[in-house]
C-alpha positions in Angstrom: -9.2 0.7 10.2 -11.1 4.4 9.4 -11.4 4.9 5.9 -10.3 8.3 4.8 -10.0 10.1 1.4 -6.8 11.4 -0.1 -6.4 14.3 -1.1 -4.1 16.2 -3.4 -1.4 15.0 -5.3 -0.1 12.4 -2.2 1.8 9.0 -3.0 0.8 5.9 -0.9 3.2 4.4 0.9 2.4 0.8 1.9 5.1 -0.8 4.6 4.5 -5.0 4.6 7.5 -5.4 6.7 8.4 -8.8 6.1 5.6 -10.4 4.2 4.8 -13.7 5.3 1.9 -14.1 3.1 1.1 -15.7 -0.1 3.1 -13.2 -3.3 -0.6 -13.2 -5.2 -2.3 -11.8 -2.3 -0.1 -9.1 -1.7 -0.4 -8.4 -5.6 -3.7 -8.2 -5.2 -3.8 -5.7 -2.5 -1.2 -3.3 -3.7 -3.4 -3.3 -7.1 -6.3 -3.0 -5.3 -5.4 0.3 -3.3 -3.8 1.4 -6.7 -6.7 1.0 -8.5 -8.8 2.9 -5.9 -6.5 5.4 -5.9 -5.6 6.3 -9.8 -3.9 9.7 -9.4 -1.6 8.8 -6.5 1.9 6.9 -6.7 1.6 3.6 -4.5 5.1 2.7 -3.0 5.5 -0.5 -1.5 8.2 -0.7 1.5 9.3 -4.2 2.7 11.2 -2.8 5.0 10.6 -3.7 8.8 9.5 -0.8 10.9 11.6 -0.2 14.1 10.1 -1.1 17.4 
């Protein structure tokens, strides 16, 4: 996956569908992306995306 900066005041919206992984790991990641992005709103959606 390309890397790109954000820019602006843009919230993050991350979709895990339906999270088969371990709950730590995906607390990790969501803090992860919200600590690398500290002046944007990170919204997690665990709702499946339509085929």
């Amino acid at each position: 996956m390309d890397k790109h900066d954000i820019n602006g005041n843009v919230p993050i919206f991350i979709n895990i569908g339906e999270w088969d992984g371990d709950d730590d790991e995906l607390d990790k990641t969501v803090k992860d992306v919200s600590n690398a992005n500290p002046n944007h709103t990170v919204i997690v959606d665990d709702i499946p995306l339509e085929d």
